[in-house]
VOMI-463174 format. One line per 10 residues: number of its first residue (from 1); their letters; for each residue x, z, y of C-alpha. Coordinates in pm, 1 decimal, decimal comma, always signed. Each point is the difference from the previous one (the first is absolute). Layout:
BEGIN
NUM) A) X:Z:Y; ...
This chain:
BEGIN
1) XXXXXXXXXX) +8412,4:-2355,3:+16018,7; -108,7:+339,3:-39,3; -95,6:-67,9:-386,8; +342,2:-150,3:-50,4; +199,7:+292,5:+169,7; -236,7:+256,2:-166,7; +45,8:-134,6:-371,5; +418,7:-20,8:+97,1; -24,2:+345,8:+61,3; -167,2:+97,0:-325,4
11) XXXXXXXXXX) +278,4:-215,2:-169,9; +260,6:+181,2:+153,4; -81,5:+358,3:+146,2; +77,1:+126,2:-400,4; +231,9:+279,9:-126,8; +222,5:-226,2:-164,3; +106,8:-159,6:+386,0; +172,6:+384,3:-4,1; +279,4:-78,3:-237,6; +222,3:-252,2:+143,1
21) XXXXXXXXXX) -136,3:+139,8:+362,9; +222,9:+280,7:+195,1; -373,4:+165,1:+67,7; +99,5:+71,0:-386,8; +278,8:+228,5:+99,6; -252,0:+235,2:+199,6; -242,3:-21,3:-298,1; +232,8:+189,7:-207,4; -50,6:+361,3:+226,9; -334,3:+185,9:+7,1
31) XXXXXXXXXX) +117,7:+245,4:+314,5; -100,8:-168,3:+352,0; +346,7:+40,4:+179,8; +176,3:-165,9:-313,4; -240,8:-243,5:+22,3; +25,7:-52,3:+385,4; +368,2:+22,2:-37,1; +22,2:-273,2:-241,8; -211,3:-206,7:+136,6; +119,3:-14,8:+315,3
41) XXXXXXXXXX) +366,3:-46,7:-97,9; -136,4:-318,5:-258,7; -194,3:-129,5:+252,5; +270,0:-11,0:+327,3; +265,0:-159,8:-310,7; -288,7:-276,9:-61,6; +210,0:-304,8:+77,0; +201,5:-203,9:-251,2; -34,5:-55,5:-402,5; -288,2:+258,7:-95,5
51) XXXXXXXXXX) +254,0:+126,7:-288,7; +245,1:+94,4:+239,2; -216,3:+198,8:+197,4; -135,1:+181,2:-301,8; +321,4:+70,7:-98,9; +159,7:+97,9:+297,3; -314,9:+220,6:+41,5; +12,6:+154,3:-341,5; +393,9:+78,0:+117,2; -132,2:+194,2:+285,4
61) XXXXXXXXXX) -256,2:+194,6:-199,0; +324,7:+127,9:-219,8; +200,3:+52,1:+285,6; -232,5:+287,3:+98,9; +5,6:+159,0:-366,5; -381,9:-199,0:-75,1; -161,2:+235,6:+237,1; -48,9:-169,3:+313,3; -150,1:+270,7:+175,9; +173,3:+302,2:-130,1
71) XXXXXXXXXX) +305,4:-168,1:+84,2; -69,9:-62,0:+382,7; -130,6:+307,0:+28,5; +307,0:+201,3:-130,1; +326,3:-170,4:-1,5; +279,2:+42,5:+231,3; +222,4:-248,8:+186,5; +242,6:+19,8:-288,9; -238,1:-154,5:-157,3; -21,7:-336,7:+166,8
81) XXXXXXXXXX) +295,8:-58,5:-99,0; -46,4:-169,7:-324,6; -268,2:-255,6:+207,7; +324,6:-129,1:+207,3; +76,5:-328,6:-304,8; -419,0:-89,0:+41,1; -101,4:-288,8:+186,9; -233,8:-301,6:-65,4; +55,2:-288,2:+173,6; +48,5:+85,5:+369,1
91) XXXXXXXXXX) -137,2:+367,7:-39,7; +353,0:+185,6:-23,5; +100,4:+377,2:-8,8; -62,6:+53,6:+335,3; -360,2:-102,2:-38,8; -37,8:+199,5:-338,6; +139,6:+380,0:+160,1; -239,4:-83,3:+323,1; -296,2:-36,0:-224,9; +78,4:+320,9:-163,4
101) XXXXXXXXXX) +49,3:+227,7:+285,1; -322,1:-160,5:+139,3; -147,1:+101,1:-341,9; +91,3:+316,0:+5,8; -38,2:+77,5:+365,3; -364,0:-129,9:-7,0; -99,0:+186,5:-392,9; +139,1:+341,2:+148,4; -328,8:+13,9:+266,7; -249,1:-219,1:-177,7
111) XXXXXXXXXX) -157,3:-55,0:-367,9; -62,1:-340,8:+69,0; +159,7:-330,4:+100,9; -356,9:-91,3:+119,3; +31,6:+200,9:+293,2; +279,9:-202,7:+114,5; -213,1:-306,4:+17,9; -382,8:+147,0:+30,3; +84,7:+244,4:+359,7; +38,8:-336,5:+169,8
121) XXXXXXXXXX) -323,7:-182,4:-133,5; -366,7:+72,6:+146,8; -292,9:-45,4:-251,6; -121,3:-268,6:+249,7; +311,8:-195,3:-1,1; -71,3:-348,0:-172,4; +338,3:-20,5:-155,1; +340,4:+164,1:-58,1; +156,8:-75,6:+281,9; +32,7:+286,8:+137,4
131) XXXXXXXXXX) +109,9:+168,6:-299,2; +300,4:-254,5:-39,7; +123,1:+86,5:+334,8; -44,2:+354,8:+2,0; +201,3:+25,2:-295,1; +288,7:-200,2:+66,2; +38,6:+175,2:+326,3; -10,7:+355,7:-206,4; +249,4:-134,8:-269,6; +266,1:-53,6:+251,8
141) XXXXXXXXXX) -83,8:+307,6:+231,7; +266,3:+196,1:-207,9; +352,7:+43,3:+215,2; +258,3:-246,1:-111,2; -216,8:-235,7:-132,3; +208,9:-306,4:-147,9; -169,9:-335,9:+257,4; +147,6:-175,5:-350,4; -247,8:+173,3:-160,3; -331,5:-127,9:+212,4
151) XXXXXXXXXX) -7,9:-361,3:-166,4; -111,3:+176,7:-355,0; -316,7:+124,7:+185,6; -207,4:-254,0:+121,9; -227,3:+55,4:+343,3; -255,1:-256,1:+113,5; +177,1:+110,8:+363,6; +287,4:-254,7:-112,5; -327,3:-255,7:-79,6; +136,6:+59,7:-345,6
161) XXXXXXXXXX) -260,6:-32,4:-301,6; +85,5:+331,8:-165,9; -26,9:-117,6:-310,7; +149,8:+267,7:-202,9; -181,8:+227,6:+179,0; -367,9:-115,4:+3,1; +78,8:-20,6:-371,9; +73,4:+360,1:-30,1; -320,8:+62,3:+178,5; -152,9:-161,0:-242,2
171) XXXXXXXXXX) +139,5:+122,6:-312,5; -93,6:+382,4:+185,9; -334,2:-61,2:+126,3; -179,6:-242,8:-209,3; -181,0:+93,4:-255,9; -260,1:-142,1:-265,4; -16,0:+40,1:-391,8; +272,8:-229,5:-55,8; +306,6:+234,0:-38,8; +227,4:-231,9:+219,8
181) XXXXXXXXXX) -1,0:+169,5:+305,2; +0,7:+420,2:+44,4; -258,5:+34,8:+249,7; +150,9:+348,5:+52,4; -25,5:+15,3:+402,1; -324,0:+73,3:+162,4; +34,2:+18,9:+346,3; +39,1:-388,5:+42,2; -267,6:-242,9:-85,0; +54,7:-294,2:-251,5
191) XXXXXXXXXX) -183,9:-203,8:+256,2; +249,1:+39,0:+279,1; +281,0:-133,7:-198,2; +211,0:-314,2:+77,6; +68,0:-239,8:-258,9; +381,1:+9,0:-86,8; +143,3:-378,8:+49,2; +242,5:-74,5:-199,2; +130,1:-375,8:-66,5; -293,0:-24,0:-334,0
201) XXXXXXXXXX) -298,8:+152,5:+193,0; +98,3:-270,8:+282,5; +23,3:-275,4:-173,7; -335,9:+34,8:-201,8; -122,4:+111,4:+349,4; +77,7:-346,2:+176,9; -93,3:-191,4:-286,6; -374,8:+142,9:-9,3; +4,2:-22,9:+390,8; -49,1:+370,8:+41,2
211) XXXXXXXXXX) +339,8:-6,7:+197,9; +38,6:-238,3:+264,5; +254,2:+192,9:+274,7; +349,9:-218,7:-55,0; +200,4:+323,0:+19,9; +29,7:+275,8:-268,2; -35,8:+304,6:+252,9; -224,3:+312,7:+42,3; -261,3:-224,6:+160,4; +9,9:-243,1:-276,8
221) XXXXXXXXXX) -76,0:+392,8:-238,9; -279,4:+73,7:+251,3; -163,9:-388,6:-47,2; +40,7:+27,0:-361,0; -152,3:+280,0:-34,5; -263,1:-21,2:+180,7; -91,9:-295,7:-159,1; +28,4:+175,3:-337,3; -200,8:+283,7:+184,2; -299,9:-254,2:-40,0
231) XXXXXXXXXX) -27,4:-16,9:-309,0; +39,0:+383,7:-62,5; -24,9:+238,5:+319,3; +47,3:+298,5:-185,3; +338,2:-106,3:-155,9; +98,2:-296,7:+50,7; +397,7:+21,4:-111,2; -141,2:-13,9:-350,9; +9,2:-371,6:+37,0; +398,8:+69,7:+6,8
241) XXXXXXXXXX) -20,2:+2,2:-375,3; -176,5:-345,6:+5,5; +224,9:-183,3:+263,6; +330,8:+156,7:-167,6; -139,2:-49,5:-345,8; -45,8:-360,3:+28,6; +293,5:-126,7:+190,2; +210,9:+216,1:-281,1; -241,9:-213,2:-269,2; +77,0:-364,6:+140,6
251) X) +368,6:+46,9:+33,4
C-alpha cells in the first residue's frame, strides 16, 4: 500500500498540478501576506467547477488593485464598495465585506495569518484540532459578525471535516522540493496536519480500505489520517496528492 500511495504521489505532487489548481493563484505573489491572503480566500471558495473558483478568485485579486495585502492594509470603507456585485455560489456580499474587515482588523496588529491559527496549537498536540477551533472562534470574535457568514468557515466543533481549511494548512505548512505547496509557516508541524476530505480523497480512501467510518465527518479526517500517518509520521497529508490525484485520473 505504502509503495502504491508513495509512487501516486511522485506522479502527482508536480508543478504542473499548479496551473489548473487555485493554489496557482497564490503562486503568482512572492510577499507572505499576499500569499496568505490569497490563499486563504482560494481555499474557503474551494467548492464547485475548479474554473470557477479560479476565476472568481482571480476577480478578487483585481478587486483589491493585485495587491492583496497593500490593499487590506490601507483602504477605506468606501472601498468595499465595489466588492458588493461578488459572490460565488452561496458566499454573497455580506460574506465578502466580513472577510475584509476581519482582514484588515487582524493585518493592523500582526505580520502573519499564522498567528491566527499557531497561538492555539501546542508543539505536543498530535493534530490541528485545536488550531481549527481556535480560529474559527477568533474569526467571528469581531462585533456584528454576520451568523450567515459562519458556514464558509468550517470547525470540527460542528463535527464538520474542514476541508477547505486543512487544505490551506497544507498549502502553508508543507513543504518539500516539489514547488506545490509554500511551506512558508513554521510554527506548525507538517506532521500534525489533517488530511483535507474532499469527495476524491474519500472515495480512493474507501476503495483502498484506509477509510472505513460510514460518515464523512472530522472523525472520519482524524481516521484517515492517521492511517495515512503510518505510512509517513512526519507528514502524512502528502498522501493528499496521491488519493486526490487518482480519483481525478479514473474519472
Amino acid at each position: 500500500m505504502r509503495d502504491l500511495l508513495d509512487a501516486a504521489v511522485n506522479m502527482y505532487n508536480r508543478p504542473n498540478f499548479i496551473a489548473d489548481d487555485p493554489i496557482g493563484i497564490p503562486h503568482r505573489f512572492a510577499l507572505l501576506q499576499d500569499k496568505e491572503i490569497t490563499a486563504f480566500w482560494a481555499a474557503m471558495l474551494a467548492w464547485g467547477q475548479r474554473k470557477t473558483i479560479i476565476n472568481n478568485t482571480n476577480r478578487l485579486v483585481d478587486l483589491m488593485d493585485g495587491a492583496p495585502y497593500d490593499f487590506i492594509l490601507h483602504h477605506e470603507e468606501k472601498d468595499r464598495a465595489r466588492f458588493l456585485d461578488f459572490k460565488h455560489r452561496t458566499f454573497q456580499a455580506t460574506d465578502t465585506l466580513y472577510f475584509l474587515e476581519f482582514f484588515q482588523q487582524f493585518y493592523k496588529k500582526n505580520a502573519s495569518l499564522e498567528h491566527a491559527f499557531a497561538r492555539h496549537l501546542s508543539p505536543d498536540d498530535l493534530h490541528t484540532e485545536k488550531a481549527l477551533i481556535g480560529f474559527h472562534r477568533d474569526f467571528f470574535d469581531l462585533p456584528d459578525a454576520p451568523a450567515r457568514t459562519r458556514k464558509h468557515v468550517a470547525t470540527p466543533e460542528r463535527n464538520s471535516t474542514c476541508k477547505r481549511l486543512n487544505m490551506f494548512l497544507r498549502w502553508m505548512v508543507r513543504s518539500d522540493d516539489r514547488g506545490v505547496d509554500f511551506g512558508v509557516w513554521k510554527q506548525i508541524k507538517p506532521s500534525q496536519l489533517l488530511i483535507p476530505l474532499d469527495v476524491h480523497v474519500e472515495r480512493v480512501a474507501r476503495r483502498l480500505g484506509l477509510l472505513e467510518r460510514p460518515q464523512t465527518d472530522w472523525k472520519a479526517v482524524l481516521e484517515l489520517t492517521e492511517r495515512l500517518r503510518a505510512f509517513d509520521a512526519n507528514d502524512p497529508v502528502r498522501y493528499d496528492f496521491a488519493l486526490f490525484g487518482m480519483s481525478v485520473n479514473a474519472d
